[in-house]
C-alpha positions, 0 to 999 in steps of 0.5 A, spaced: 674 592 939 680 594 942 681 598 948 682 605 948 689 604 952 691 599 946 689 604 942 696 606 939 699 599 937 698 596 931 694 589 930 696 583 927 690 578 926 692 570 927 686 566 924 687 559 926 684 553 920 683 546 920 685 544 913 688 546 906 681 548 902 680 553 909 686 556 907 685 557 902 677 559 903 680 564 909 685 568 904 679 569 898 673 572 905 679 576 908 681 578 901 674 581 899 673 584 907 679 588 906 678 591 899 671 592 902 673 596 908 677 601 903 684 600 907 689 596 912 689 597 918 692 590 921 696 585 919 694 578 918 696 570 919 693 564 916 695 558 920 694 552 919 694 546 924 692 541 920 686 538 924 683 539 931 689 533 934 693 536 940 690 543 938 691 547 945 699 545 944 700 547 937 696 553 936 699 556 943 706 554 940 705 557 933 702 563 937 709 564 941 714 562 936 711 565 930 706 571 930 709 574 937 716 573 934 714 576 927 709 582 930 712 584 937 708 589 941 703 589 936 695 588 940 693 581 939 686 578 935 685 570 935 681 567 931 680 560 932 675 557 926 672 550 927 666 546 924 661 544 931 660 537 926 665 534 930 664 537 937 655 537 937 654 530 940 661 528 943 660 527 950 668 529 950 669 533 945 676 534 943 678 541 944 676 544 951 675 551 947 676 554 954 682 551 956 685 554 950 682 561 951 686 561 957 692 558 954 692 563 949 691 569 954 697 567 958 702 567 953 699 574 951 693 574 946 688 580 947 682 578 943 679 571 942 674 569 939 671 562 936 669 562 929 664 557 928 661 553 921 655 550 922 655 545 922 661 545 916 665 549 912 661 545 906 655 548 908 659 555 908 661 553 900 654 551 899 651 557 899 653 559 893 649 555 890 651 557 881 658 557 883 658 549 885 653 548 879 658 552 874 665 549 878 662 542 877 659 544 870 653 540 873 645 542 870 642 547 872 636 543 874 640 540 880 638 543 887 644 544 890 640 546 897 637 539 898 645 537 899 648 538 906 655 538 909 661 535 907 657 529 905 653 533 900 658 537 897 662 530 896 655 527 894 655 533 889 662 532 887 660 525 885 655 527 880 660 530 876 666 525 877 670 528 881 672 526 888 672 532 894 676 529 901 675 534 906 682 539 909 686 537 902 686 543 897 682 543 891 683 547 886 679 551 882 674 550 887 674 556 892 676 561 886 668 559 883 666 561 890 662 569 890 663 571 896 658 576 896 653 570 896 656 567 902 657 573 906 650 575 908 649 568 911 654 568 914 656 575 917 654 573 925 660 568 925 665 572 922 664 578 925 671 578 929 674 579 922 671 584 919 671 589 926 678 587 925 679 589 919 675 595 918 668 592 916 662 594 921 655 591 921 649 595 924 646 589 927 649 582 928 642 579 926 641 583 920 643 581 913 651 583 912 652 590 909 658 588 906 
């Protein structure tokens, strides 16, 4: 939460994304919070970065130069969002998030807080189980819940003739997507953006409220 002695500044929330198909799945989810939580009390970037390669330096440079430089003398939330796949059985994992968490302090940021897709942000679009099965007009029958993770969606993708490739856009996909279904599974990991926004959850081990 905000300190009290921040308290009069304005907020900006910089969510930092691997891929074009998170883009475009962070927009719908803050979208949705936001109308949820009835108001905007905060400005909000998606950035980009293409992958998780010399991530430390990007982030902190889009940091500095962009979000500072466009929101001066705001209170700054970062938000820095990642599927633990890649880092759960690496012995050197690619990011040290807690380098990057003092790099980001250093060069001014208030709050950060790591968003975690466990274990892909494919589990996270497979919770919706009717709206993957009406997007790739598959049968009902299917069920979907026996796939996993990015290779699931891509098995799933397959069955309809179509071809998934992980951080590259897919229209039409994200828009098939119920929030509302997803939320309640998700709540605990996403909860820096809904207490940014607005959206309070009474207990980080309950259902979401949203």
């Amino acid at each position: 939460m905000v300190k009290k002695k921040e308290k009069d500044k304005k907020i900006v929330l910089t969510i930092f994304i691997e891929g074009d198909t998170e883009v475009d799945f962070y927009k719908k989810m803050v979208s949705s919070i936001r109308q949820k939580a009835g108001r905007g009390n905060c400005s909000i970037e998606i950035k980009n970065v293409k992958g998780v390669g010399n991530y430390q330096s990007k982030v902190c440079r889009i940091f500095e130069n962009s979000v500072k430089q466009k929101y001066p003398d705001h209170y700054y939330v970062v938000a820095l969002c990642y599927d633990t796949d890649v880092f759960q059985y690496s012995r050197k994992p690619p990011v040290d998030w807690k380098a990057v968490t003092k790099a980001l302090q250093e060069k001014g940021a208030d709050r950060i807080e790591q968003i975690r897709a466990e274990k892909s942000i494919e589990d996270w679009f497979l919770l919706d189980t009717d709206g993957l099965k009406r997007f790739l007009r598959l049968p009902a029958k299917i069920d979907v819940t026996a796939y996993k993770g990015q290779k699931g969606l891509v098995q799933l993708f397959q069955k309809a003739n179509k071809s998934y490739i992980k951080g590259i856009q897919c229209k039409g996909l994200v828009e098939a997507l119920d929030m509302d279904k997803i939320f309640p599974h998700i709540c605990g990991e996403i909860r820096v953006i809904c207490d940014t926004i607005g959206v309070k959850c009474s207990n980080i081990n309950e259902r979401c409220k949203l």
